[in-house]
C-alpha positions as CSV (number, residue, x, y, z in Angstrom):
1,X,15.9,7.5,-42.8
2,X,13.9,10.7,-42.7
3,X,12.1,9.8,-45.3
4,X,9.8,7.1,-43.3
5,X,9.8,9.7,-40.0
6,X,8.4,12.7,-41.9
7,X,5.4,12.6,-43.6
8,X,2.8,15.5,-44.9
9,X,0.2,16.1,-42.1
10,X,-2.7,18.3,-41.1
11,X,-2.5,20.4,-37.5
12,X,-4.3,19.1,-34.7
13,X,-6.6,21.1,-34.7
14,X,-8.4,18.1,-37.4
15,X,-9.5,16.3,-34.2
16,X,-11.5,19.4,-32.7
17,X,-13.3,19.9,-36.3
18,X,-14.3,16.1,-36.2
19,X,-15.7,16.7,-33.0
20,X,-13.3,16.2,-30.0
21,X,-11.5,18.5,-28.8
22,X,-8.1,17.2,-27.4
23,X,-7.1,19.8,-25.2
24,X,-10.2,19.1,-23.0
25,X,-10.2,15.3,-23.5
26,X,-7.1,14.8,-22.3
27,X,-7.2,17.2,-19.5
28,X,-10.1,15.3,-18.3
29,X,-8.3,11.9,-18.3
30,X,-5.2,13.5,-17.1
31,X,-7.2,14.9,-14.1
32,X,-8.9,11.9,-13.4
33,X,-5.9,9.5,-13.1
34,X,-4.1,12.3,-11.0
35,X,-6.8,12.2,-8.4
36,X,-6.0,8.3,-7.7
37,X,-2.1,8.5,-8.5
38,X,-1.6,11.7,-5.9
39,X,1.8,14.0,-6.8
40,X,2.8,12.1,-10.4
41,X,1.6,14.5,-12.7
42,X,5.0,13.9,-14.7
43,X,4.1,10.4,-14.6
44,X,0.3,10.6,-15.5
45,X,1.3,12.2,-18.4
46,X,3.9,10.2,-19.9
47,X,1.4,6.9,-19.5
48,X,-0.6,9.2,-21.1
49,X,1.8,10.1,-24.4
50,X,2.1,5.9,-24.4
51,X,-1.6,5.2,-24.7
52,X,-1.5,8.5,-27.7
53,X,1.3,7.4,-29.5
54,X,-0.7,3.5,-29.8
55,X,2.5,2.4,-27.9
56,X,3.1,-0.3,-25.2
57,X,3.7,1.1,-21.1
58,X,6.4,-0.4,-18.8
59,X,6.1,0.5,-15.0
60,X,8.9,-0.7,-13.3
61,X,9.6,0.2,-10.0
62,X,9.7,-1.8,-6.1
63,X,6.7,-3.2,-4.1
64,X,3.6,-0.8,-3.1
65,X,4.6,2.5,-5.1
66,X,1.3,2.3,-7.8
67,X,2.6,0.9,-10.1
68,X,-0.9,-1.4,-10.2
69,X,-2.9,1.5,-9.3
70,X,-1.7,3.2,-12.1
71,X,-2.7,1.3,-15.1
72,X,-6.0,0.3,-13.2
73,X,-6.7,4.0,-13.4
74,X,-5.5,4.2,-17.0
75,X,-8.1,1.6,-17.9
76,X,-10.6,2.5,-15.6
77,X,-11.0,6.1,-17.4
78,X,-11.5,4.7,-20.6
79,X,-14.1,3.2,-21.8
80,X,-12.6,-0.3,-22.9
81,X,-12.5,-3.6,-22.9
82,X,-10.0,-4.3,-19.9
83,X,-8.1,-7.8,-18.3
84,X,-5.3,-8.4,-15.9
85,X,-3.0,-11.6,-16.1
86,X,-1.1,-11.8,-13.0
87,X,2.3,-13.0,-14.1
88,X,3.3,-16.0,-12.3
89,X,6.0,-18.7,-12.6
90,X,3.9,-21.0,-13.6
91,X,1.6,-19.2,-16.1
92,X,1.6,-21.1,-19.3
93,X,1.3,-19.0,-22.5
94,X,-2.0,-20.5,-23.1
95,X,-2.6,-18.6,-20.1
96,X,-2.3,-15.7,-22.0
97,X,-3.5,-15.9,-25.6
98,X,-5.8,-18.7,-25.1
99,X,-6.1,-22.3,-26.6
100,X,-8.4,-24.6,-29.1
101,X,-10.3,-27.1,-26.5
102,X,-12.7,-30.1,-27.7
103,X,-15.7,-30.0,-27.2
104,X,-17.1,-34.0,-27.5
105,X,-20.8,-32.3,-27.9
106,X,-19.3,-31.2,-31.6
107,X,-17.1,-33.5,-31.9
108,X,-14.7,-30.3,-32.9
109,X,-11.6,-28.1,-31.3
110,X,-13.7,-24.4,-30.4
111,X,-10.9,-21.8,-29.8
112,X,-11.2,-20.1,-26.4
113,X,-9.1,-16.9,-26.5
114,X,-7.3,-15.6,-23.7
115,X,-7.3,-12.4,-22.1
116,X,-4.9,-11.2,-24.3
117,X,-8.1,-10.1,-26.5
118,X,-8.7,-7.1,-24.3
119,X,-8.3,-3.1,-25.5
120,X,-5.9,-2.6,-22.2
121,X,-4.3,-5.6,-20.9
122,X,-2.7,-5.7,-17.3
123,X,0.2,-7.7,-17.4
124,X,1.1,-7.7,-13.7
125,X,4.4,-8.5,-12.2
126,X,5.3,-9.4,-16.0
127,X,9.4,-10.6,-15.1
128,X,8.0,-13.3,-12.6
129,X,6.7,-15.0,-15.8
130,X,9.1,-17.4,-17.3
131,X,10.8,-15.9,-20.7
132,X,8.5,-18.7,-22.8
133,X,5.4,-17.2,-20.9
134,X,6.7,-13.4,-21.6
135,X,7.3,-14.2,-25.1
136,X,3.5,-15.0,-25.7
137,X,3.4,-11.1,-25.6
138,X,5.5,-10.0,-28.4
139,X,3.5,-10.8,-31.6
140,X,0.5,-9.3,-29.9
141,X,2.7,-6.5,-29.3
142,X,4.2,-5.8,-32.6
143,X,1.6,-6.9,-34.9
144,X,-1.4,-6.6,-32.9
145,X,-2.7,-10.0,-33.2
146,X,-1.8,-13.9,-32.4
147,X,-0.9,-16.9,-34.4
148,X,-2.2,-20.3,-33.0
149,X,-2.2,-23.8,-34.5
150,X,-1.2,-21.9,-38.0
151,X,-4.2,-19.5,-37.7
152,X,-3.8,-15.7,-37.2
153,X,-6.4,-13.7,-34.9
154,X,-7.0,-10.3,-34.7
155,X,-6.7,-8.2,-31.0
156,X,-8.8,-5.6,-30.4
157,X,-8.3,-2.2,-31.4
158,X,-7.1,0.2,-29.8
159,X,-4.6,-1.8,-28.0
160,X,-2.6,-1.5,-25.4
161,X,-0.2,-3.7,-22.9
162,X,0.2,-2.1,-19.5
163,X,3.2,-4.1,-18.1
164,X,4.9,-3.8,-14.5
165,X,7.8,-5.3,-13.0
166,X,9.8,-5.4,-10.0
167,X,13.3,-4.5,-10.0
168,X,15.8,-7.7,-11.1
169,X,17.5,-8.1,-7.9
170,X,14.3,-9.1,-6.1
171,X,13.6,-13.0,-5.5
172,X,11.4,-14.9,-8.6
173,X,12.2,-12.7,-11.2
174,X,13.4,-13.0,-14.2
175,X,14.8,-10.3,-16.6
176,X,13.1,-9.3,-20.0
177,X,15.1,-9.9,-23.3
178,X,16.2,-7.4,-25.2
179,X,13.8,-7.9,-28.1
180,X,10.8,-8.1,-25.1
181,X,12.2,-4.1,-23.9
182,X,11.7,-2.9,-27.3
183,X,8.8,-3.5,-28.2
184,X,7.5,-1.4,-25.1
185,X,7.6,2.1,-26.1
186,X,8.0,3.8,-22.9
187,X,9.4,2.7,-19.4
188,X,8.3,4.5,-16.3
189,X,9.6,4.8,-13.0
190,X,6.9,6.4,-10.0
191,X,9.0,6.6,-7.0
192,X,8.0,7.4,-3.9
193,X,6.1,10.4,-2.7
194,X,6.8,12.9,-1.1
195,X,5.4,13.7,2.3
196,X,2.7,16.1,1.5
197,X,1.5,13.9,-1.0
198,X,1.5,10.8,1.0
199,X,-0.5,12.5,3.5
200,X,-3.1,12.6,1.0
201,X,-3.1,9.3,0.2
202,X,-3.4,8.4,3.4
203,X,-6.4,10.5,3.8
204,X,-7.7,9.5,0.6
205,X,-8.0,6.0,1.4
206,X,-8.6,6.5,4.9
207,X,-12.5,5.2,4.5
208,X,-12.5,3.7,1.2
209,X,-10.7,3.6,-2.0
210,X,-10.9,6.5,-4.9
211,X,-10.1,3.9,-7.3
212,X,-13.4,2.8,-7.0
213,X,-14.7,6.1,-8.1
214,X,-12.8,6.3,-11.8
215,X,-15.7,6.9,-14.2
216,X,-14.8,6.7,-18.2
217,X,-14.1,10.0,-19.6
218,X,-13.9,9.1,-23.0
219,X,-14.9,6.5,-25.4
220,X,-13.2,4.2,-28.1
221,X,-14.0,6.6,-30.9
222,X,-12.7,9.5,-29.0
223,X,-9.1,7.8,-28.3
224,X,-8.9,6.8,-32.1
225,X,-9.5,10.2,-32.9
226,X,-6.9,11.5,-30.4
227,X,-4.3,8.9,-31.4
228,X,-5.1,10.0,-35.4
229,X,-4.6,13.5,-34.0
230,X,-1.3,12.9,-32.3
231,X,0.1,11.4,-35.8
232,X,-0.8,14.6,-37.3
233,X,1.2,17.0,-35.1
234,X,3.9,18.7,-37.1
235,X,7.1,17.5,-36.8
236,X,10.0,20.3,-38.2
237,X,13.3,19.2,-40.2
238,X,15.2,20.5,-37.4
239,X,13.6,18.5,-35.1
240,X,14.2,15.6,-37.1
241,X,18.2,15.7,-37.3
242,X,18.0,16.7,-33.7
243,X,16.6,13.2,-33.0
244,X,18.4,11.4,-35.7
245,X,21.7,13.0,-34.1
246,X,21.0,12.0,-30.2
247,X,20.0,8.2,-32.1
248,X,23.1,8.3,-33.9
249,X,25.3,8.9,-31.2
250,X,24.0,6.5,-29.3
251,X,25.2,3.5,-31.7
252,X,28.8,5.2,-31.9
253,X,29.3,5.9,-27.7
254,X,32.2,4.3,-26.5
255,X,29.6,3.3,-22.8
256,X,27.3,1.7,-24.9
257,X,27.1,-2.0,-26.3
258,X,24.0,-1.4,-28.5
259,X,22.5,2.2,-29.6
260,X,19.2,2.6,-30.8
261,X,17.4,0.7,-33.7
262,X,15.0,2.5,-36.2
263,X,12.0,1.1,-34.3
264,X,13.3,3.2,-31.1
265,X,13.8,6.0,-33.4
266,X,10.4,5.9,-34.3
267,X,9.3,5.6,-30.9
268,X,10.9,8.9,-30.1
269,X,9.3,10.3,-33.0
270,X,5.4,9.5,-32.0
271,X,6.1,10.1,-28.6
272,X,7.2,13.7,-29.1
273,X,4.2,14.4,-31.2
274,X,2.0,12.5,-28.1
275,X,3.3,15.1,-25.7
276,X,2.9,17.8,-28.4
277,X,-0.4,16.8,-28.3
278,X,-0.4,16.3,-24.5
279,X,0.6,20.0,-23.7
280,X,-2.1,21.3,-26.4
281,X,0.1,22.0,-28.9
282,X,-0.1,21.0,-32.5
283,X,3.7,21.5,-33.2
284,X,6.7,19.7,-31.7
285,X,9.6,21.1,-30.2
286,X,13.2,20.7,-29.2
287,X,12.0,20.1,-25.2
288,X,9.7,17.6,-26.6
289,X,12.1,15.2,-28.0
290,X,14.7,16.1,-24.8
291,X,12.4,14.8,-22.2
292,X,11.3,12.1,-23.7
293,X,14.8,10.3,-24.6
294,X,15.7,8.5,-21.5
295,X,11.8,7.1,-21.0
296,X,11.9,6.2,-24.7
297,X,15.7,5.0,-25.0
298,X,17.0,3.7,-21.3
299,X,15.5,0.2,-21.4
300,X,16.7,-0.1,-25.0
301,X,20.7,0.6,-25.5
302,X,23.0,-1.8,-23.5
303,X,25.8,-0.5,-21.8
304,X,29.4,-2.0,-22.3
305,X,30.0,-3.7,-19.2
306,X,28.3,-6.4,-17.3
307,X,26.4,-4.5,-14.0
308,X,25.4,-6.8,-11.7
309,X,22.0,-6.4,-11.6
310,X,19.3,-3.7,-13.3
311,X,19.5,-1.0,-11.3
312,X,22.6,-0.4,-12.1
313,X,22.4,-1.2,-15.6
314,X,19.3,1.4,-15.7
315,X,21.7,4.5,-14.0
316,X,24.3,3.7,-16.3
317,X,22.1,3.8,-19.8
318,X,20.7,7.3,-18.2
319,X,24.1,8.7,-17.2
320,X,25.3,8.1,-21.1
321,X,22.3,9.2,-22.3
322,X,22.6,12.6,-20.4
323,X,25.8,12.7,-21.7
324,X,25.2,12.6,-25.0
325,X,22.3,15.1,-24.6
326,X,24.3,17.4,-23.3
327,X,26.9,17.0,-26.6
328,X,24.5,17.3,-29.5
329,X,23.4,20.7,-30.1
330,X,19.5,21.9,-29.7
331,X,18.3,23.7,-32.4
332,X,16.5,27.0,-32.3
């Protein structure tokens, strides 16, 4: 298995000789999404590791906490190609990824693509989508294209899905599969602020919005190069069986249904070297891999009873997740 995780690689330092330098690059995004999502700065930075690591974002949390705000600043500070889909019950997945129409001119079907074909998509309120109109997502997701009518399409590149959703128990929602959770490489939680912070906000927008101040800080060739840069952060053999351990454990734990496939394994992996990256380091280590494991492996095990809704299903997959962190040994 450590065969396809480990791979020869040059330092990060590659990027700032091809002319970005990463440290600054991503401060400057960092900082500019900080200043609209006010007191996050854990948050900020995993989206960040997401958008690095050419994986998919999940936001999931209740009514009016940012979740919105925060992938509109996300997009916002890049310099993309950006859409929003507001997930309804009664969005078709032509809706999404687009559809062949006749045109009586031509006599011919002209494809009209959807706004699927966007560098950041916005999929808002994704579980109030039916699961047909949710599963228009996962091809695009995992293969970074879409078949239609027999006939394959390209997305843009980078890309990336920005989904959020509201907690299960609320009204017109309805849950994402278990094949739909994986293919999203981290899920995030922003919670509420706290009351020096939400005085801020309330200042902030007290005469206008500072969303509508979020200038691009960096440009489609820039992110490729930092994504390429973030694949090339070294990753030791101890870090490796550290990660393979905590995985492994996870398929054998007497609280959990289903562990962790090689594809979450592999989402741990570039995820690490993201925040590597992230904290301006060309090297992983152990607290890399630590802090990433229940953003990275909560929405993907299943624990062995039936909760009665998502939030408990969510405490439960963290609370045997901390448990098996705190079994497997971390290496010096």
């Amino acid at each position: 298995m450590r065969d396809w995780l480990v791979k020869e690689t040059e330092t990060a330092t590659g990027a700032a000789k091809r002319g970005v330098n990463p440290v600054q690059k991503i401060g400057e995004l960092h900082a500019t999404v900080s200043r609209v999502i006010r007191g996050k700065p854990e948050t900020v930075k995993f989206a960040l590791v997401s958008l690095l690591a050419k994986g998919h974002l999940l936001i999931e949390d209740v009514p009016g906490i940012g979740k919105t705000t925060l992938a509109n600043a996300l997009a916002r500070a890049l310099d993309l190609s950006f859409q929003r889909v507001q997930f309804t019950s009664d969005l078709l997945p032509s809706d999404v990824i687009g559809l062949s129409i006749f045109n009586q001119r031509s006599s011919a079907f002209e494809w009209k693509p959807g706004p699927i074909f966007a560098n950041i998509v916005l999929a808002d309120e994704i579980n109030r989508a039916t699961p047909k109109t949710q599963s228009a997502l996962l091809e695009a997701m995992a293969e970074e294209q879409i078949t239609v009518e027999g006939i394959s399409r390209p997305l843009p590149r980078p890309f990336m899905v920005v989904a959020t959703q509201n907690p299960a128990e609320h009204h017109g929602t309805y849950p994402l599969p278990e094949s739909q959770l994986d293919r999203f490489m981290l899920r995030l939680h922003v919670g509420y602020p706290n009351k020096a912070d939400e005085r801020e906000i309330l200042r902030d927008r007290e005469r206008e919005n500072p969303l509508e101040f979020v200038r691009p800080v960096m440009n489609e060739a820039e992110l490729i190069e930092l994504q390429r840069a973030a694949s090339e952060v070294r990753v030791a053999d101890e870090l490796v069986d550290y990660l393979l351990e905590i995985v492994e454990k996870t398929r054998s734990s007497e609280a959990l249904e289903l562990g962790i496939s090689p594809r979450g394994s592999l989402a741990l992996f570039r995820s690490a070297q993201a925040l590597a990256l992230v904290e301006g380091r060309d090297f992983c280590i152990a607290d890399d891999v630590k802090r990433l494991v229940l953003p990275v492996f909560a929405h993907r095990v299943v624990v062995n009873f039936r909760a009665t809704n998502l939030k408990n299903k969510t405490r439960e997959a963290e609370e045997a997740l901390n448990e098996i962190l705190s079994m497997v040994s971390v290496p010096i």
